[in-house]
N, C-alpha and C positions, 0 to 999 in steps of 0.2 A: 632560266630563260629570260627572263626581265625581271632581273635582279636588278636596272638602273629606274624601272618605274616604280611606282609607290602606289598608294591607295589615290593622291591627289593627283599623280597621273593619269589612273584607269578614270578616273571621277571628270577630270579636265577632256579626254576621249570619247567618254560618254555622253556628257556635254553638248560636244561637237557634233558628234554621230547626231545626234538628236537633232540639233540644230538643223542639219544638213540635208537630211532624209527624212525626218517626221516621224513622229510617234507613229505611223502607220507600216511603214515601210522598213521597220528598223527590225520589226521581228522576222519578216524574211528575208532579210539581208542576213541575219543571224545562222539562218538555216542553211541557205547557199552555200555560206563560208564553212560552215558546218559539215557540208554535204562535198564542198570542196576539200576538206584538210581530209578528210575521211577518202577520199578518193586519191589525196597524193601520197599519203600511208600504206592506202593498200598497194601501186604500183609501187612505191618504193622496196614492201616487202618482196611483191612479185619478180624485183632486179636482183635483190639479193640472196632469193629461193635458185633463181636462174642463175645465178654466178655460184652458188654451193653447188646446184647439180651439174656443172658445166665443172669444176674443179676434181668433184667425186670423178667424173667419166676420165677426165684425164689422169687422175690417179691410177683408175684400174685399167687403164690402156698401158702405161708406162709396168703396170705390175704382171701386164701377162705380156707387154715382151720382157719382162726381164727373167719371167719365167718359161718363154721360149730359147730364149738366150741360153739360160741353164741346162733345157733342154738337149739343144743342138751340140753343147758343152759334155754331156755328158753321153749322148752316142758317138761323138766325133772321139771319146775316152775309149770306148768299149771295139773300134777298129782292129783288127788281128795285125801282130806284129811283121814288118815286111820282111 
């Protein structure tokens, strides 16, 4: 994921951060961001739980008509000859 930064990257970051916000302020900025990526992880999962069970249902919709299909196929067979 940040294979282009280095350790003199995160270090030059931290730096700034510092700089910017103060040693006071820096540990709950930390948590926030924290409390945020944790919160777009979990809606992300919750998109893709919904998109599996939203695919599941369409599967088993297409599998019972196709075994209505077969159904109707198979007493439209069973008709006495005219």
């Amino acid at each position: 994921m940040f294979n282009g930064i280095g350790v003199t990257g995160f270090l030059l970051i931290a730096v700034v951060a510092l700089l910017l916000f103060g040693p006071n302020k820096l540990p709950e900025l930390g948590r926030a961001f924290g409390r945020t990526l944790k919160e777009f992880k979990a809606g992300a999962r919750e998109m893709m739980d919904d998109n599996d069970d939203r695919d599941r249902s369409r599967a088993s919709r297409v599998e019972v008509s196709r075994t209505e299909t077969a159904t109707e196929d198979q007493s439209s067979n069973k008709r006495l000859p005219e």
